[in-house]
C-alpha positions in Angstrom: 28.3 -17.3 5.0 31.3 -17.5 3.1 29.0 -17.4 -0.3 27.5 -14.2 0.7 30.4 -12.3 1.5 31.9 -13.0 -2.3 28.6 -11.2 -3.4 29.5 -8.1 -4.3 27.0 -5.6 -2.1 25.5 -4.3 -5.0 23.6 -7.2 -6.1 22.0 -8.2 -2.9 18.7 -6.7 -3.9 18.9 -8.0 -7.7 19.6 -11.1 -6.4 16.8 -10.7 -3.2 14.4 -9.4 -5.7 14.5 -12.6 -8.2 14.3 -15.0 -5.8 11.5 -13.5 -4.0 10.0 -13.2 -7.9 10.4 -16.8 -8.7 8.8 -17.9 -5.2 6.1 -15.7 -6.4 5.9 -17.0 -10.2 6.1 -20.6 -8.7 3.5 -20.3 -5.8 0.6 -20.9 -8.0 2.2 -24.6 -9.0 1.6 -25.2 -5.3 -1.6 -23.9 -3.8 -5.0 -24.1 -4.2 -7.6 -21.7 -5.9 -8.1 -19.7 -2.1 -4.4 -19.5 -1.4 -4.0 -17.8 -4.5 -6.8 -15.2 -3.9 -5.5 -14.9 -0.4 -2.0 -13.9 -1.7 -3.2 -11.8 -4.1 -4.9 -9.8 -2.0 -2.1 -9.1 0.7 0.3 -8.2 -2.2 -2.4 -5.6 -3.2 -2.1 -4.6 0.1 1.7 -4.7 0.4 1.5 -2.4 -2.7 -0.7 0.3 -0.8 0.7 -0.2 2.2 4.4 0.7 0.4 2.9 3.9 -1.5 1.1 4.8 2.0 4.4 4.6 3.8 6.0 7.1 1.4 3.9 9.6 2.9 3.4 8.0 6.3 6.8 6.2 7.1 9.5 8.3 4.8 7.6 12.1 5.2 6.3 12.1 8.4 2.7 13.1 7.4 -0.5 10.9 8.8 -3.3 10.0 6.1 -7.0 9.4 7.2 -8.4 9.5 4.0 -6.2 7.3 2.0 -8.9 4.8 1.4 -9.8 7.4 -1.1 -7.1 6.5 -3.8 -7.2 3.0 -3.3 -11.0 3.7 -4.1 -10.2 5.9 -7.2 -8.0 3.2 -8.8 -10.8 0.4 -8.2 -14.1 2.7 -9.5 -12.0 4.2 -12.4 -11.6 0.6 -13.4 -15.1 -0.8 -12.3 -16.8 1.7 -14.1 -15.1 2.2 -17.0 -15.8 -2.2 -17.5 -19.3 -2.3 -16.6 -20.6 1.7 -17.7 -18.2 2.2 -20.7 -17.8 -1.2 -21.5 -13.8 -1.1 -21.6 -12.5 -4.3 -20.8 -8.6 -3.6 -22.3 -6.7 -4.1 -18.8 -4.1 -1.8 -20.7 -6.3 0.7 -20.9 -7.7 0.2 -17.6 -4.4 0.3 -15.9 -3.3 3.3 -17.0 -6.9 5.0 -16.7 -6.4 4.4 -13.1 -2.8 5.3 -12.7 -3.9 9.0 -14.6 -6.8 9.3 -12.2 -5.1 8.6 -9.0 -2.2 10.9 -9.9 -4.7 14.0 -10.9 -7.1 14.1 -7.5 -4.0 13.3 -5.5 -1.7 15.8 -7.2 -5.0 18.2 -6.4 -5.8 17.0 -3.2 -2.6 16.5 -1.5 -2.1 20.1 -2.8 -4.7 21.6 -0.7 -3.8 19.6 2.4 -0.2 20.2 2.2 -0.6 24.0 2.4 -2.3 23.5 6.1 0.3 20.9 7.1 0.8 22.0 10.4 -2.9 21.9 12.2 -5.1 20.4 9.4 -3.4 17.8 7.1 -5.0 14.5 8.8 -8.3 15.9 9.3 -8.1 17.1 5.8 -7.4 13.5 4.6 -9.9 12.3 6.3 -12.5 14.7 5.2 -11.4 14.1 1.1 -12.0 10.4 1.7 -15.9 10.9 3.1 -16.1 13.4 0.3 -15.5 10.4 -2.1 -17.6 8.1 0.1 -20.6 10.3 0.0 -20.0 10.8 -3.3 -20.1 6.9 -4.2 -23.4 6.9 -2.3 -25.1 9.7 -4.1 -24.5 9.1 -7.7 -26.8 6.2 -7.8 -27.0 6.0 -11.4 -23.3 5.9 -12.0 -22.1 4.3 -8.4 -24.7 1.9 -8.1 -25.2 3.4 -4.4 -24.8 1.1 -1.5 -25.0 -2.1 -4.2 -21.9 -1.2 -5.7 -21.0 -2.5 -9.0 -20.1 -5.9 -10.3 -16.8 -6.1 -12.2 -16.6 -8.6 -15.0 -13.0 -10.2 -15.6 -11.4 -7.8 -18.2 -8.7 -9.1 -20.8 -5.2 -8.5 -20.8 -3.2 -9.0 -24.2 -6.8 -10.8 -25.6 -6.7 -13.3 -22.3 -8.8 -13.6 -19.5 -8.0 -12.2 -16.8 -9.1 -15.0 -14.2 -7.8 -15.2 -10.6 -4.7 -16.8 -11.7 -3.8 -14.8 -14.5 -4.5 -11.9 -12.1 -2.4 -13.3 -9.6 0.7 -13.5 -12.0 -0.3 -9.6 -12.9 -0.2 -8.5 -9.0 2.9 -10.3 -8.5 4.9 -8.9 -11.3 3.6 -5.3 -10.7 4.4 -5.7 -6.9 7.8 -7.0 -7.4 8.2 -3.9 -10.1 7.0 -1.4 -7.4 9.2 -2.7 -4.9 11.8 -2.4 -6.2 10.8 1.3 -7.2 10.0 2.1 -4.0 13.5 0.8 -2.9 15.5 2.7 -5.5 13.3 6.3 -4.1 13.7 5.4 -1.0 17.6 5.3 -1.0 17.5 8.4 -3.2 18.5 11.5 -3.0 15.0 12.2 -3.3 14.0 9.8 -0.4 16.8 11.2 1.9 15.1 14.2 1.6 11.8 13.3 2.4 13.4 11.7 5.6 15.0 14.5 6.4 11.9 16.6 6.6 10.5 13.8 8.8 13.2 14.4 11.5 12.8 18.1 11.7 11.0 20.0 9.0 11.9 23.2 10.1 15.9 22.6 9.9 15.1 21.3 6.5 13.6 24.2 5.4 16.2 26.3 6.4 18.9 24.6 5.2 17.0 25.4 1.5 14.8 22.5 1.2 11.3 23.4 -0.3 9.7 21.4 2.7 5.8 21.6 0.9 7.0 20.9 -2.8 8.5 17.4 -1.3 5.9 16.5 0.7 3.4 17.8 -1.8 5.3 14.8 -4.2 5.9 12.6 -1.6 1.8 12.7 -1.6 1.2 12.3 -5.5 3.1 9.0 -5.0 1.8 7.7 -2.5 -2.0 8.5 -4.0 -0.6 6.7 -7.6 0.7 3.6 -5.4 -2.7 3.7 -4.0 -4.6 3.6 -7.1 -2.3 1.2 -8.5 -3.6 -1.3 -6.0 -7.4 0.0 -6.2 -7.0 -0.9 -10.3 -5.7 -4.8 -9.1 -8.5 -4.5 -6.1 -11.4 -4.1 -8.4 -11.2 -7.3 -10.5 -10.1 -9.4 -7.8 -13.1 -9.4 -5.6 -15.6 -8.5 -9.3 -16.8 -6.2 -7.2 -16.7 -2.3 -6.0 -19.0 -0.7 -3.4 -18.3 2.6 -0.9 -16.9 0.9 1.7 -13.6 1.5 -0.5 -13.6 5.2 0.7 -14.9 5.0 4.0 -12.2 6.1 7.1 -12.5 2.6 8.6 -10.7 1.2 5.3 -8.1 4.0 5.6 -7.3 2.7 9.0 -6.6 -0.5 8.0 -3.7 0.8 5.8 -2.1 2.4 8.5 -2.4 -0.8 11.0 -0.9 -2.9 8.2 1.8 -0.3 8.0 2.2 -0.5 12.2 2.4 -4.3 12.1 4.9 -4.5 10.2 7.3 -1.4 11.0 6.4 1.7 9.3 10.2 2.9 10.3 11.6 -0.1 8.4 11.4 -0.8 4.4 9.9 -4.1 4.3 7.5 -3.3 7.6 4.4 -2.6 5.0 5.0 -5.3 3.3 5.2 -8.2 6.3 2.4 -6.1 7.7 0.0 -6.6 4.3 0.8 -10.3 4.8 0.0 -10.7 8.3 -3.4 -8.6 7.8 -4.8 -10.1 4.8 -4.2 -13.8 6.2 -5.3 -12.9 9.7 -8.2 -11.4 8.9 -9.3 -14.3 6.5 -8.9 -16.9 8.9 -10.9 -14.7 11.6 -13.8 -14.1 9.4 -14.1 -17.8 8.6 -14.6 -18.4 12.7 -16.7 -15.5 14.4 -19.1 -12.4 13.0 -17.2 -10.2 15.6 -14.7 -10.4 13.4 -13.6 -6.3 13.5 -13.3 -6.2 17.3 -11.1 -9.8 17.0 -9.1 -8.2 14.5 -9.0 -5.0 16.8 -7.9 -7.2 19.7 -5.2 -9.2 18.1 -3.3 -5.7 15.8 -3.9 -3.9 19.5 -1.5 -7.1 21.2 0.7 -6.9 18.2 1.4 -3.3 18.7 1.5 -3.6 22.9 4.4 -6.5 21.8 6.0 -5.0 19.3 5.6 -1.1 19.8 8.3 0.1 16.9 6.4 -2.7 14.7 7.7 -6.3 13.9 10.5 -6.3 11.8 11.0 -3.0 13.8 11.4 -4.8 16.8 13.3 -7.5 15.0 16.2 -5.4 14.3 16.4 -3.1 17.6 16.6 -6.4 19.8 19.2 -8.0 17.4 21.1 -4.9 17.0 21.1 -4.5 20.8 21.5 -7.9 22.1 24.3 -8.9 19.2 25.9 -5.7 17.9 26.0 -4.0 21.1 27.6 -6.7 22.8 30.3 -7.0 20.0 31.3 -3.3 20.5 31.6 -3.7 24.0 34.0 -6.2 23.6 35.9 -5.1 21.7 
């Protein structure tokens, strides 16, 4: 204790932030082929999970559709591999980050102007736009099949599972920390502040739309981000990427873990991606098992886990210490 109170506030998260990057940069030393893949994917999802919160957690405004960006990022990569025969992860990346932040800027547009009755059904109607779409372009989409994703190169390497792995890791400990730095900004104050009560916002001269109309754009780029690390993980995109059930899953992983609290996403991506792993490898009923066990996670902890966490320390420690005193 005495160590971390001659840490000077300031460097808590530098300091939180490299050792959470070195456990990451180590893990692979340590576990096998399947633990790699594992965490990989529920880093993917702590990195749409954190862009979803943005607009979810931070703004106040609920996403059906945000399958559809996390789809973006992975076709916008798939296809440009196997139809264009691009395989320059640089190029990739940043074709995806481009893409993402043109249809949301355009689509979260549209929605925010009906904000008040029709932003969710909105979102959700945008996402089975891009879902039919994926089904009807045969030629292009590969329908229902999908497409298969060769590995693409990055820097003239390989990028294999593990070299992928090191990729996700570094981006997601980049992103956090982003998302930390706009989240304590004057920028994310803001946002929060329309959450609590847009209409005081407004009339204390906040542009209420223009935020939450930005507040959407990076949410949809944090989306795609993940959808361009999705695609060559599983060598694979198919329609499913769009569809409202994936959307959902993004906002349970953002419930699990606290969607009022930073890390929440983040602890919630874990606990999905492993959970659901393990409960495929048992039982075919695997969705309504899933169902069952985020349905007793919520009913346990209603304000999410790390939610939870800090209202019954605060109250059973903090508010104890006050009285006291």
């Amino acid at each position: 204790m005495h160590i971390l109170r001659s840490i000077p506030k300031e460097y808590y998260i530098p300091i939180s932030l490299g050792l959470l990057f070195l456990f990451l940069i180590s893990f692979p030393l340590i576990a096998s082929r399947y633990l790699i893949f594992l965490l990989s994917l529920a880093l993917i999802y702590a990195i749409w999970a954190l862009g979803y919160n943005f607009l979810f957690g931070y703004t106040g405004l609920l996403s059906f559709g945000h399958a559809a960006y996390l789809g973006v990022g992975a076709y916008t990569v798939g296809l440009l591999i196997a139809r264009v025969g691009i395989k320059s992860f640089e190029i990739l990346f940043l074709a995806a980050v481009l893409t993402s932040l043109g249809i949301s800027a355009l689509i979260g547009y549209l929605c925010v102007k009906y904000t008040e009755v029709y932003f969710a059904l909105l979102t959700l109607a945008f996402g089975e736009f891009f879902y039919a779409l994926a089904f009807k372009l045969y030629d292009i989409t590969g329908g229902s099949d999908g497409v298969s994703v060769p590995y693409p190169y990055l820097f003239g390497y390989l990028m294999d599972t593990k070299l992928l792995y090191y990729v996700v890791a570094v981006l997601f400990v980049i992103l956090l920390y982003f998302a930390w730095k706009v989240v304590n900004s004057p920028f994310g104050k803001t946002l929060q502040a329309i959450r609590e009560d847009p209409v005081k916002a407004e009339f204390v001269g906040i542009h209420v739309k223009r935020y939450q109309w930005y507040s959407f754009i990076l949410s949809g780029v944090y989306s795609g981000i993940a959808g361009a690390l999705y695609a060559p993980l599983f060598a694979h995109i198919y329609p499913d990427l769009f569809h409202w059930t994936t959307s959902g899953e993004v906002l349970f992983v953002t419930l699990i873990g606290g969607h009022r609290m930073f890390l929440g996403p983040v602890l919630g991506a874990i606990i999905y991606a492993f959970l659901r792993s393990y409960i495929t490898a048992y039982t075919i009923y695997w969705p309504f098992v899933l169902g069952l066990s985020v349905a007793v996670i919520a009913l346990i902890f209603p304000n999410g886990i790390i939610g939870s966490a800090y209202s019954f320390i605060k109250e059973r420690y903090f508010s104890k210490t006050v009285v006291s005193k």
